[in-house]
Every structure is written in C-alpha cells, then in structure tokens.
C-alpha positions, 0 to 999 in steps of 0.5 A: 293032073288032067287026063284027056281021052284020046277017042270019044266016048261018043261019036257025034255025027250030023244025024244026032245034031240034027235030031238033037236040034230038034228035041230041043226046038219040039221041047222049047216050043212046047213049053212056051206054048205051056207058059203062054196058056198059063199067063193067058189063064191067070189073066182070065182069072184076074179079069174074071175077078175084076168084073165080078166086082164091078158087077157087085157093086152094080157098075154097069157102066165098068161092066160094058167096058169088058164087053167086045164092041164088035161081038156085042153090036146093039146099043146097051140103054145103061139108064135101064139099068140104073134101077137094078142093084146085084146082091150076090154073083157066083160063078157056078161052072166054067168051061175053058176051050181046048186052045185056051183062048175061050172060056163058057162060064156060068153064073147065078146073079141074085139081083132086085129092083130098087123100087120092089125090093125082091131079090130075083135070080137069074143064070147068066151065061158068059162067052169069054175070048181072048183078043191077042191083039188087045191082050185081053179077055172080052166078053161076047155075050153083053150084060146080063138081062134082068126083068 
C-alpha cells in the first residue's frame, strides 16, 4: 500500500533552488579543477620519467625535443654534447607552483667525458610549465651545461 503525504515535508521556494543551484555548480567546478590539477600532475610525473631517461641514455637530441622552443631561444650545438655520457640523474627537490602549472625541479647529474674518464657532477636546475595548448610539459631552462 503507498501513502502519499498530503503537505510537504519541506517547502521549496525559489531562493533554496537558486542556493542549491549554486552549491552544485561551486562543488562540480571545484572538482574538476581538482581532476584537472591531478591529470596535469600525473603528466608531469610521466614526462619527468620519460626525460630522465633519455638523459640517461645521453639522447640529447630526445632530450632537446622537451625543451620550449620559445623559452629556450639560442641554437643547442648537440655535436658538443656527443663527448659527454650521464651516469647517474636523480632528481633531488621539486617544487610545484601554487596553480599547477609550473614545477622548479632540481637534479644532481653524475656525467664524464669520453676521452677523461671522470665522473663530474653538476646541479641542474629545470623550470617546467604547462603548454595548455600542446597539452604538455615543456622545459624552459634548456639542457644541462657540462664542462
């Protein structure tokens, strides 16, 4: 048997649909803020791997191709780095800007040259920032200078 109530339990007016409206809206926007900090975070981490890698394997050629072509204006001469080989990249501190879309890093690269054979080390300090319109992070501070 069902039973419908004659009076409302609760009385809707427009001024509860409006600031319930708006609950909604202020809740729904801030969790897709959330979602899209996050994605752009676990891109970070992912292109952060990727050139880690390539700069392990001393691809600086792979290596130039994660840097802004407009932040980082002067001509790379990658036949100077053809004598270097890395050894060891370890990102030591990070820092990642208030709006998630800029990340300082730091990391200490242990590197040699081919015909020396001793492992130097150097601090490289990276600026990161998202390109919303690549969809992607590109560094702005170039490749790593080594002497």
């Amino acid at each position: 048997m069902i039973v419908f109530l004659k009076k409302p339990i609760f009385k809707v007016n427009s001024m509860n649909r409006i600031s319930f409206l708006m609950a909604v809206v202020v809740f729904f926007t801030a969790g897709c803020a959330t979602i899209k900090e996050k994605t752009r975070m676990s891109d970070f981490e992912k292109v952060s791997k990727s050139y880690e890698q390539v700069m392990l394997d001393s691809d600086f050629e792979a290596a130039q191709g994660f840097t802004d072509p407009y932040a980082v204006r002067e001509a790379v001469d990658l036949t100077a780095y053809e004598d270097f080989k890395i050894v060891e990249y370890q990102v030591k501190k990070g820092r990642v800007s208030d709006d998630k879309i800029q990340v300082n890093q730091i990391a200490e690269v242990k590197y040699y040259r081919i015909d020396s054979l001793v492992v130097r080390t150097i601090r490289y300090e990276q600026l990161w920032k998202y390109d919303e319109v690549k969809k992607t992070w590109l560094l702005q501070t170039g490749l790593p200078v080594f002497k």
